[in-house]
Backbone as CSV, one residue per row, in Angstrom:
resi,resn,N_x,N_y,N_z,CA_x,CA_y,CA_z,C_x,C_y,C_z
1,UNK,191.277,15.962,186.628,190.727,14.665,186.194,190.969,14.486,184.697
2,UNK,191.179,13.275,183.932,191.932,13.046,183.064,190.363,13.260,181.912
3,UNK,190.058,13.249,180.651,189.331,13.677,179.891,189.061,11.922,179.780
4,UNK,188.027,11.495,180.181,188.004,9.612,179.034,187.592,9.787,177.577
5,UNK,187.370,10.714,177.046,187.429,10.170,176.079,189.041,10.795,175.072
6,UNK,189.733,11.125,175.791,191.256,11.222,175.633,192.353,10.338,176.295
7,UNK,191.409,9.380,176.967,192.195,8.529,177.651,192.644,6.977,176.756
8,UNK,193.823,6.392,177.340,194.038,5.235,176.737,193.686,4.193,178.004
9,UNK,194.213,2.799,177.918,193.587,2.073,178.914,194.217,1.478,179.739
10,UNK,195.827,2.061,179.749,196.282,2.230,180.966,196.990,3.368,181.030
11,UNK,196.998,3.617,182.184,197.618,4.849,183.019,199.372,4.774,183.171
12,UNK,199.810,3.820,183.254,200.950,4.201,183.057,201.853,5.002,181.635
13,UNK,201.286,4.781,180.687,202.061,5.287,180.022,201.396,6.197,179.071
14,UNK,201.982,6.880,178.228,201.140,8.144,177.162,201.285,7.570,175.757
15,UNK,200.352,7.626,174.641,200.135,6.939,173.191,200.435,8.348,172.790
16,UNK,201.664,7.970,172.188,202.099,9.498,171.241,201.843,9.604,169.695
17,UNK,201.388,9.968,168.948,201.141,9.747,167.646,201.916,10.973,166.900
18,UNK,203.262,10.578,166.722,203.860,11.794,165.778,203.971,11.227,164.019
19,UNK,203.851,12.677,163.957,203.173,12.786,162.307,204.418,13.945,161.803
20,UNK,204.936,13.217,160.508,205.889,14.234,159.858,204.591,15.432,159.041
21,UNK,205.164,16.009,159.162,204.403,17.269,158.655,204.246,17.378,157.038
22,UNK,203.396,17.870,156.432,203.019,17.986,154.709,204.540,18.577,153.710
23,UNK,204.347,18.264,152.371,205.591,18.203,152.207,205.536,19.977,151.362
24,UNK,206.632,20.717,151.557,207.311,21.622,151.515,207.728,21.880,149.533
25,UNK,207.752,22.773,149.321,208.480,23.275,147.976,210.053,22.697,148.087
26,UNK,210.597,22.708,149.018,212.030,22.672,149.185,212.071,21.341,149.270
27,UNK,211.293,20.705,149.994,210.984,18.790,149.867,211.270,17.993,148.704
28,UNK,210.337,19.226,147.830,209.781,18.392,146.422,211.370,19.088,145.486
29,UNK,212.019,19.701,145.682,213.097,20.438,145.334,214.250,19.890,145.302
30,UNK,214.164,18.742,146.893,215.581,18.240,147.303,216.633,18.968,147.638
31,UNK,216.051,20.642,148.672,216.889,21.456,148.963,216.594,20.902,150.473
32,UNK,217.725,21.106,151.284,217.722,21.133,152.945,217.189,22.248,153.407
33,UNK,216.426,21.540,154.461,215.423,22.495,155.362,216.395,22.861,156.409
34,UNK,216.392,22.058,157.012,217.212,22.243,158.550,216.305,23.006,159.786
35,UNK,217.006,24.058,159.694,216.151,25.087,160.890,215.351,26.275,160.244
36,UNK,215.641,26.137,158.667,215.388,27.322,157.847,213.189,26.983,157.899
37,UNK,212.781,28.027,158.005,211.513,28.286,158.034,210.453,28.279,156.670
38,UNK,210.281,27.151,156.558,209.717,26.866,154.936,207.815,26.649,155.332
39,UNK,207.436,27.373,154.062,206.280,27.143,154.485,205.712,25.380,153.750
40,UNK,204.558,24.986,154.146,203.795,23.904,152.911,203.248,24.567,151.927
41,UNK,203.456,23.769,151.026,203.161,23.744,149.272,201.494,23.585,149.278
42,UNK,201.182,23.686,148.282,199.413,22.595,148.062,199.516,21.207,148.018
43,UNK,200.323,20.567,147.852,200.566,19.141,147.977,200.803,18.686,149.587
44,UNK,201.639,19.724,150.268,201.474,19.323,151.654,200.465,19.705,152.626
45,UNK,199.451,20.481,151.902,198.101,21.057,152.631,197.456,20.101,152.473
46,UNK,197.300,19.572,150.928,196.089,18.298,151.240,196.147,17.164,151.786
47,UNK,197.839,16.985,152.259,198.662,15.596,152.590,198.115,15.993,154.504
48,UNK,198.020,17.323,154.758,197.935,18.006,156.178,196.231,17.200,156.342
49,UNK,195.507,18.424,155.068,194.487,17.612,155.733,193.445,16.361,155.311
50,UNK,194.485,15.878,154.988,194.404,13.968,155.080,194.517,13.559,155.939
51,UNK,195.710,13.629,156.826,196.030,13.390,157.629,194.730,13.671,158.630
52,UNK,194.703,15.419,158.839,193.996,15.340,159.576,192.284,14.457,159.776
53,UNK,192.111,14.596,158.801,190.516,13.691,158.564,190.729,12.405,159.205
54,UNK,191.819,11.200,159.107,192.018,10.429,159.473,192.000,10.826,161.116
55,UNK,193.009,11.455,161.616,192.945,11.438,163.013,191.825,12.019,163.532
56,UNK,190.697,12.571,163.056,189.556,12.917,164.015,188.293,11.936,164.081
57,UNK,188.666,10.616,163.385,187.612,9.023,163.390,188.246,8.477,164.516
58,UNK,189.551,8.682,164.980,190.475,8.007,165.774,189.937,8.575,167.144
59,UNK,190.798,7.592,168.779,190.439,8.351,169.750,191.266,9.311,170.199
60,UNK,190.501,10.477,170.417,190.498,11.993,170.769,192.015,12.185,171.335
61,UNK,192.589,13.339,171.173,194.271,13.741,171.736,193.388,14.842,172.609
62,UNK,194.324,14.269,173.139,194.336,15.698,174.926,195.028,16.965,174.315
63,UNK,195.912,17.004,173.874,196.555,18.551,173.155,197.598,17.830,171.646
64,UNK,197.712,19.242,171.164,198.954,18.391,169.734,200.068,19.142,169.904
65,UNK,201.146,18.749,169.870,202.493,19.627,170.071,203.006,19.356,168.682
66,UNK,203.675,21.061,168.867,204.240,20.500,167.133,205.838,21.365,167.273
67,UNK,206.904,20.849,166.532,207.652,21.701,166.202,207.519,23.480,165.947
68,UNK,208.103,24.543,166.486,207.897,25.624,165.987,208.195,26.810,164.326
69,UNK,208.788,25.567,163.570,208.782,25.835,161.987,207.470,25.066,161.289
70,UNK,207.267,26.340,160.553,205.920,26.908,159.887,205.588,25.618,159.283
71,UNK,206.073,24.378,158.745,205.982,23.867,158.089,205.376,22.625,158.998
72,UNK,205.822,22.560,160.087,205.012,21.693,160.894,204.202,22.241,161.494
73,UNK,204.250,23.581,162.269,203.372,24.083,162.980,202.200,24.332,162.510
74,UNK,202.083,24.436,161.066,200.517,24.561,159.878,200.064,23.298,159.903
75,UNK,200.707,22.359,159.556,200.509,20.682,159.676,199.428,20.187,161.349
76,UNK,200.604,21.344,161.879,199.650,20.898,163.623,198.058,21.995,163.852
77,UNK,198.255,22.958,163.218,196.997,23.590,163.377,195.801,23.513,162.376
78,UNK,196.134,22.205,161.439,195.182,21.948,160.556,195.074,20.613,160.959
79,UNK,195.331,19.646,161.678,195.313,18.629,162.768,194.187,19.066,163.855
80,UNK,194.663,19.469,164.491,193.877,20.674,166.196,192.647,20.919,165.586
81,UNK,192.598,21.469,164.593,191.504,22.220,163.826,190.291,21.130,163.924
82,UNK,190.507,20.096,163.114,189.902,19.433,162.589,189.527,18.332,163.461
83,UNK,190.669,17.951,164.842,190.473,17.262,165.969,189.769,17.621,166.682
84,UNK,188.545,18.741,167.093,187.948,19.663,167.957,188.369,21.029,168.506
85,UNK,189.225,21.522,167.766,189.460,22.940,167.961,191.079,23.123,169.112
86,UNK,191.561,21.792,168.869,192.674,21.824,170.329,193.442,22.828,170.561
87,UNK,194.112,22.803,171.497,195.858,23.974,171.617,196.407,23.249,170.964
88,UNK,197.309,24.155,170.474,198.926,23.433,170.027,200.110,23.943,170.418
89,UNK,200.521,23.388,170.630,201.613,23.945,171.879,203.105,23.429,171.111
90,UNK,203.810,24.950,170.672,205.000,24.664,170.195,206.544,24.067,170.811
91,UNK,206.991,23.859,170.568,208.473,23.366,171.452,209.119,23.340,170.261
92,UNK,210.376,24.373,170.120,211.291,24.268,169.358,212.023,22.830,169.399
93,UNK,212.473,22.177,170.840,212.960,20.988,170.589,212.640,19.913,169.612
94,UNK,211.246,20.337,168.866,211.000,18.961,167.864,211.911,19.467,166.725
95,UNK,212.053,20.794,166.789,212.763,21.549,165.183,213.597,20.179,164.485
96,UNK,213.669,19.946,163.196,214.349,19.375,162.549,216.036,19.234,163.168
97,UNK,216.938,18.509,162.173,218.308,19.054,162.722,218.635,20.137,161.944
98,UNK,219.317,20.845,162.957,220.183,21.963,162.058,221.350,21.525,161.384
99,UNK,221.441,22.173,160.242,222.246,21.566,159.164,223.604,22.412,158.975
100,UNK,223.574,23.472,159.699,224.495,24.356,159.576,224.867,25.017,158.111
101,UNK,225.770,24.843,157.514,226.145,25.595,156.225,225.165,24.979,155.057
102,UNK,224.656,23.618,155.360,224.272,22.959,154.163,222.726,23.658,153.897
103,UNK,222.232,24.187,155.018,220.802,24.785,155.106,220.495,25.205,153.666
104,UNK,219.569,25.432,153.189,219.662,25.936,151.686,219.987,25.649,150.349
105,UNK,220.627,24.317,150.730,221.577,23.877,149.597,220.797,22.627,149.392
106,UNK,221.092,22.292,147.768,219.964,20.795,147.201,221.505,20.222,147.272
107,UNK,221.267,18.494,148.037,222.094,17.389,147.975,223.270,17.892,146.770
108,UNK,222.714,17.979,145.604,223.491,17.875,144.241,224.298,18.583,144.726
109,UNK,224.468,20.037,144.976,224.983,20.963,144.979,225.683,21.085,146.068
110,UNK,225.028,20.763,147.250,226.350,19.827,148.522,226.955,19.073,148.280
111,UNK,227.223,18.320,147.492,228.502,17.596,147.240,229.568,18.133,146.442
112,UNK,228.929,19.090,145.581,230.230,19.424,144.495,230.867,21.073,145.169
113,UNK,230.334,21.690,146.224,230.583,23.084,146.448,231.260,22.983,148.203
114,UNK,230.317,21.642,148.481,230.894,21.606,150.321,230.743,20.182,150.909
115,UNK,231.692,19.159,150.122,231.478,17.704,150.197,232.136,17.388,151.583
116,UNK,233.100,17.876,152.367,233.325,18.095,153.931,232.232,18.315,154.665
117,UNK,231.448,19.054,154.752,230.091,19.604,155.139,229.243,18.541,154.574
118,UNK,228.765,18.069,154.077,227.888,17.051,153.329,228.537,15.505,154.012
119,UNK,229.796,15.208,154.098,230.220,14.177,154.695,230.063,14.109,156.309
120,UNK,230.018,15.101,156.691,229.874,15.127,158.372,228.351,14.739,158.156
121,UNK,227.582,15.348,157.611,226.580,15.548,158.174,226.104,13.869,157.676
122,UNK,226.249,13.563,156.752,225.930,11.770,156.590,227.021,10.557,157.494
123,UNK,227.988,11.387,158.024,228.470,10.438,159.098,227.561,10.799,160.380
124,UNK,227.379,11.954,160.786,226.320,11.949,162.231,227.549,13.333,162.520
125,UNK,228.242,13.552,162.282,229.018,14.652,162.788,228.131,15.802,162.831
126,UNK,228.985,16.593,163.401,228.690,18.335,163.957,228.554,18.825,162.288
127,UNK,228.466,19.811,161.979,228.583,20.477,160.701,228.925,22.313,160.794
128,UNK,229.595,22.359,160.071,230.679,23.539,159.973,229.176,24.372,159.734
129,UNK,228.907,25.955,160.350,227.945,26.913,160.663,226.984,25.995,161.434
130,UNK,227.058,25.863,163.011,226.265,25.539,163.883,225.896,24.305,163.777
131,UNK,225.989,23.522,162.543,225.158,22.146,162.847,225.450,21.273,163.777
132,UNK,224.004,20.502,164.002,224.089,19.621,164.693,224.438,17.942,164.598
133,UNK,225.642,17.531,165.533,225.484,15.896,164.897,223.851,15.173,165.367
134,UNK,224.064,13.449,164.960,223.255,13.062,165.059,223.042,13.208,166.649
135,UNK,223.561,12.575,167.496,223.804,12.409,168.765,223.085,13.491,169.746
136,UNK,223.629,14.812,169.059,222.908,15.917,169.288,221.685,16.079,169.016
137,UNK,220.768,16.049,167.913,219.759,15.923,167.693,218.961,14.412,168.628
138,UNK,219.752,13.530,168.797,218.869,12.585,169.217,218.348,12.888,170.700
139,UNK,219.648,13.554,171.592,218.886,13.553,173.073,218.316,14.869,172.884
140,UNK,218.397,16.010,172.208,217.511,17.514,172.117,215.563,16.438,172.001
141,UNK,215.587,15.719,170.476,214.238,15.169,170.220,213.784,14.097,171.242
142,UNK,214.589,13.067,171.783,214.160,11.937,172.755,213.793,12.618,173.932
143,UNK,214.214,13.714,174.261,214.369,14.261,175.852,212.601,15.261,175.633
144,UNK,212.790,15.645,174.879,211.533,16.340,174.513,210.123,15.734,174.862
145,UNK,210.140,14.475,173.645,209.387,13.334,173.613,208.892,12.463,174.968
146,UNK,210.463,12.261,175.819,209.675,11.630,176.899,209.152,12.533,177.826
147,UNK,209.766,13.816,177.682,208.832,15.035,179.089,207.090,15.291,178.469
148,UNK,206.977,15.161,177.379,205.727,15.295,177.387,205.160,14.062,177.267
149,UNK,205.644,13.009,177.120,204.614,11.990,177.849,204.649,11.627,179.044
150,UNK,205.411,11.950,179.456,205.442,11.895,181.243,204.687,12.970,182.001
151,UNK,204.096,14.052,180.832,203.266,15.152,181.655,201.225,14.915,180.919
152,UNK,201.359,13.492,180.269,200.692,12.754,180.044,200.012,11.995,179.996
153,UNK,200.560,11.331,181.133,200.194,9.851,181.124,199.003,9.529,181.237
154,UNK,198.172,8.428,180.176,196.952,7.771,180.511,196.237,8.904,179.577
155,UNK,196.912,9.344,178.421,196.070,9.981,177.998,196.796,9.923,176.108
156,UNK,196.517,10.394,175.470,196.483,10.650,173.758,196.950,11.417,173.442
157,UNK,198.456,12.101,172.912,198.782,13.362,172.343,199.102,13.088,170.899
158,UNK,199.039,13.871,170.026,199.669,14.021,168.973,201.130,15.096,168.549
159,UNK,201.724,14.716,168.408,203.144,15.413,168.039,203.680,15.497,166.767
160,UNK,203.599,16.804,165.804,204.142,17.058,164.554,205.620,17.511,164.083
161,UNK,206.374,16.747,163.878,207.848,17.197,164.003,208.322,16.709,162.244
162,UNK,209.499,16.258,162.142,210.482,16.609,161.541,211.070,15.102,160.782
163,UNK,211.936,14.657,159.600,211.781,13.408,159.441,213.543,12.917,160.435
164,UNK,213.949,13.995,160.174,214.912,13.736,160.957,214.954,13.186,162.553
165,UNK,214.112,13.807,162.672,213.155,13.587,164.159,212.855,12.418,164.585
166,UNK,212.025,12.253,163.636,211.360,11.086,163.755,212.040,9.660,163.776
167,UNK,213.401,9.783,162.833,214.200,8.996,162.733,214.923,8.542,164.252
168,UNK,215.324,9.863,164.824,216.124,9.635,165.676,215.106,8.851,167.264
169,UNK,213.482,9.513,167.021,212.865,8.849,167.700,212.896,7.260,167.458
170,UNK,212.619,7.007,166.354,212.802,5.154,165.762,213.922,4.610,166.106
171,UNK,215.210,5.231,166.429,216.079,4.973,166.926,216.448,4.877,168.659
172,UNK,215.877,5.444,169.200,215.579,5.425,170.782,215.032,3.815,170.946
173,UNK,213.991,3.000,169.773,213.687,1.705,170.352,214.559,0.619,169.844
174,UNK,215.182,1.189,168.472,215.374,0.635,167.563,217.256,0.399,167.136
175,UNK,218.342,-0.407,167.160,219.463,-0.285,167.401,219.670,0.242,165.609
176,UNK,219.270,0.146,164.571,219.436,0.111,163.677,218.370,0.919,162.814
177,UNK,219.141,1.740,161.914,217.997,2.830,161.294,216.964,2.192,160.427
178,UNK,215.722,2.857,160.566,214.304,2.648,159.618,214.847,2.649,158.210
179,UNK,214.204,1.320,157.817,214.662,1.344,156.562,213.947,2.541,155.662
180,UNK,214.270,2.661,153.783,213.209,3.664,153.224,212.938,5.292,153.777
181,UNK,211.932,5.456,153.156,212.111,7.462,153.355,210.846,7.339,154.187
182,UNK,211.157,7.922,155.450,209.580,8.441,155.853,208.475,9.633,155.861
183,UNK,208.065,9.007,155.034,206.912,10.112,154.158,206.215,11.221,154.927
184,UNK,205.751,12.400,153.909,205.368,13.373,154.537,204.335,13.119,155.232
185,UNK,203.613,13.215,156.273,202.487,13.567,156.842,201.974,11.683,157.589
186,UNK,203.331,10.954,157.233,203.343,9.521,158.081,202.717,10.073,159.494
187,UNK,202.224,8.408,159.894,201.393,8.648,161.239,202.898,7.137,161.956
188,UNK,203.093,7.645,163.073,204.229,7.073,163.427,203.806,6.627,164.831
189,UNK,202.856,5.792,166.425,202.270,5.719,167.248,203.678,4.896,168.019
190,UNK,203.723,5.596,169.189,204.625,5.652,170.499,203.784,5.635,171.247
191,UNK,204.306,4.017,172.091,203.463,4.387,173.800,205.045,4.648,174.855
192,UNK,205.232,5.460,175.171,206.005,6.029,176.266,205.931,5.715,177.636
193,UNK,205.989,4.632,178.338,206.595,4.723,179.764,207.390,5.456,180.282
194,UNK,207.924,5.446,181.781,209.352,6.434,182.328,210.266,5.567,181.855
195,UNK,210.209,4.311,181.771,211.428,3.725,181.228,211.972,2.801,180.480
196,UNK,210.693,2.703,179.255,210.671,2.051,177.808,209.355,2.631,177.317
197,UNK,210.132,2.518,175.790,209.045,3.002,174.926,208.769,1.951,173.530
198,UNK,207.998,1.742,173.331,207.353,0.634,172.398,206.827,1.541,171.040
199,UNK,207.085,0.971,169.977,206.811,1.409,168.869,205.680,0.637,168.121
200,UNK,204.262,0.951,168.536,202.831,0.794,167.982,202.463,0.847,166.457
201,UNK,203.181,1.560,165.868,202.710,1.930,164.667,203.906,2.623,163.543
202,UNK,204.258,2.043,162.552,205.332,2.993,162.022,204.929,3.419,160.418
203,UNK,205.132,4.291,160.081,205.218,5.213,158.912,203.788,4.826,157.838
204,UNK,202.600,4.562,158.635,201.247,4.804,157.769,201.025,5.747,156.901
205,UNK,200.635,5.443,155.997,200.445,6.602,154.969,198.879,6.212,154.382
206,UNK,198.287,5.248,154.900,197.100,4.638,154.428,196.348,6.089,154.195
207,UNK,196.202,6.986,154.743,195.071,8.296,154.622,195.176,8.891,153.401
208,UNK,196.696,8.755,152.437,196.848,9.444,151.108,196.358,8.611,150.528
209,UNK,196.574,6.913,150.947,195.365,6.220,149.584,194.041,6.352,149.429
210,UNK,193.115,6.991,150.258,192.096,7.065,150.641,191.602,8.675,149.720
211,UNK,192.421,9.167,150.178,192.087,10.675,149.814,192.865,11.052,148.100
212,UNK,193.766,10.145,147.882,194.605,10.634,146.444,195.294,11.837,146.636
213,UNK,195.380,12.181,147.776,196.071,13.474,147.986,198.087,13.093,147.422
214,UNK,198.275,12.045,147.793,199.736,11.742,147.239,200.315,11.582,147.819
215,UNK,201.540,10.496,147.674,202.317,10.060,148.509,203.985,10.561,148.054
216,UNK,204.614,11.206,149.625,205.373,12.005,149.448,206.675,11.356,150.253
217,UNK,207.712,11.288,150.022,208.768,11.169,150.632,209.843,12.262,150.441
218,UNK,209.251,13.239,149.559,210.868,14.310,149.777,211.354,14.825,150.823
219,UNK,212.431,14.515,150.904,213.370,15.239,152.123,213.544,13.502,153.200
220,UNK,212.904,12.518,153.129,212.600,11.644,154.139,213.429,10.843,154.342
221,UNK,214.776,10.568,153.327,215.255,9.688,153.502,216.690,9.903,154.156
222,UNK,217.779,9.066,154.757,218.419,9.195,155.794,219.428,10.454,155.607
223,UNK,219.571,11.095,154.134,220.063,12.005,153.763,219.781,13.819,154.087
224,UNK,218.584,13.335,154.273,217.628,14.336,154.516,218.049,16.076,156.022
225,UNK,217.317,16.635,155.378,217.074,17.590,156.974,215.843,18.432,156.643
C-alpha cells in the first residue's frame, strides 16, 4: 500500500525532484569532475543542507536516489537525513559524464595541452580515455530516470545527480539546451509518465536566498562535467 503522505494526486505518474548536488573544491576550481570521486567543500555542505531544510516543509519522498560519487551521495544523505531518516539508494547510472582524459584537468588547461579532447567533448563526441558522448550519457541518465519512476508511481522521490545529468534530463522534454549554468544544489521537479514527462519546476535556488548559504554555479554550465 502506497504511504499518503508520500503520495501525489494521481497515480499514474511519479513527481521526481532531482537536485544537483553541493558544490565541490574542483567546482569552485573549474577542474572536471567526470567520474573522478570528489568530495563537498563547506560551501557545498551548507548549499546540501539548505537544500535539505527546504525539502522537509515540502510533501514527504518515498525514498532518495542519488548518484554513487561522494559528492552527490553526501548531498543525498544529508537530504534523507533531514527528510525523516530515509534510504538512499545509489545507482551509478546518475554518475556524471565521464570525461575520459579531460577528468582532472581545469577548462584552461584543456584547451592548451588536449584541445582534440576538449573539442569532442563540447561537440557531444566520445572522448579519447573512455569518455562518454552526449548521446551516451543521455540514454545511460533518461533510462535510469524513467525505471525509477515507473517503480513509483503515485508517489514522491527525490533524485541527486550530476549537472551534466540533469541537462541531458532537460533535454528528454526539451529540443533545445537549458539556457545559463545550473546551480549547485538546484531543485529541478519531473512528473514522469510511461510515456511523457513534463517539466514542473526548473533550476530553483530560492533555499540559498533564504539561508545565505550562496549561490553556486561552478562546474554547471554546458562546458561542464
Amino acid at each position: 500500500m502506497a504511504d499518503p503522505a508520500s503520495s501525489i494526486d494521481h497515480p499514474d505518474y511519479a513527481e521526481v525532484v532531482v537536485i544537483r548536488h553541493g558544490e565541490t573544491a574542483w567546482n569552485s576550481d573549474g577542474r572536471m569532475q567526470g567520474h573522478l570521486d570528489i568530495e563537498l567543500n563547506e560551501a557545498g555542505r551548507a548549499q546540501a543542507a539548505a537544500v535539505a531544510e527546504r525539502l522537509s516543509s515540502e510533501p514527504k519522498f518515498s525514498v532518495v536516489y542519488s548518484s554513487d560519487l561522494q559528492r552527490a551521495y553526501e548531498t543525498a544523505q544529508i537530504i534523507a537525513a533531514k527528510c525523516g531518516g530515509l534510504e538512499v539508494v545509489e545507482d551509478p547510472d546518475l554518475r556524471e559524464r565521464h570525461l575520459g582524459v579531460l577528468q582532472g584537468v581545469s577548462r584552461h588547461e584543456a584547451l592548451k595541452t588536449n584541445p582534440t579532447a576538449y573539442t569532442a567533448k563540447d561537440l557531444g563526441e566520445e572522448i579519447p580515455g573512455g569518455g562518454e558522448s552526449l548521446d551516451q550519457l543521455s540514454k545511460r541518465c533518461t533510462s535510469a530516470l524513467q525505471r525509477i519512476a515507473m517503480k513509483h508511481l503515485g508517489k514522491r522521490v527525490a533524485v541527486v545527480t550530476h549537472a551534466g545529468v540533469i541537462r541531458s534530463l532537460y533535454m528528454r522534454v526539451n529540443t533545445e539546451e537549458p539556457s545559463g549554468k545550473i546551480l549547485n544544489s538546484s531543485v529541478n521537479v519531473f512528473h514522469l509518465y510511461e510515456d511523457k514527462w513534463i517539466i514542473k519546476t526548473w533550476g530553483d535556488v530560492s533555499h540559498l536566498d533564504r539561508t545565505g548559504s550562496g549561490e553556486s554555479g561552478s562546474g554547471g554550465d554546458r562546458t561542464s562535467g
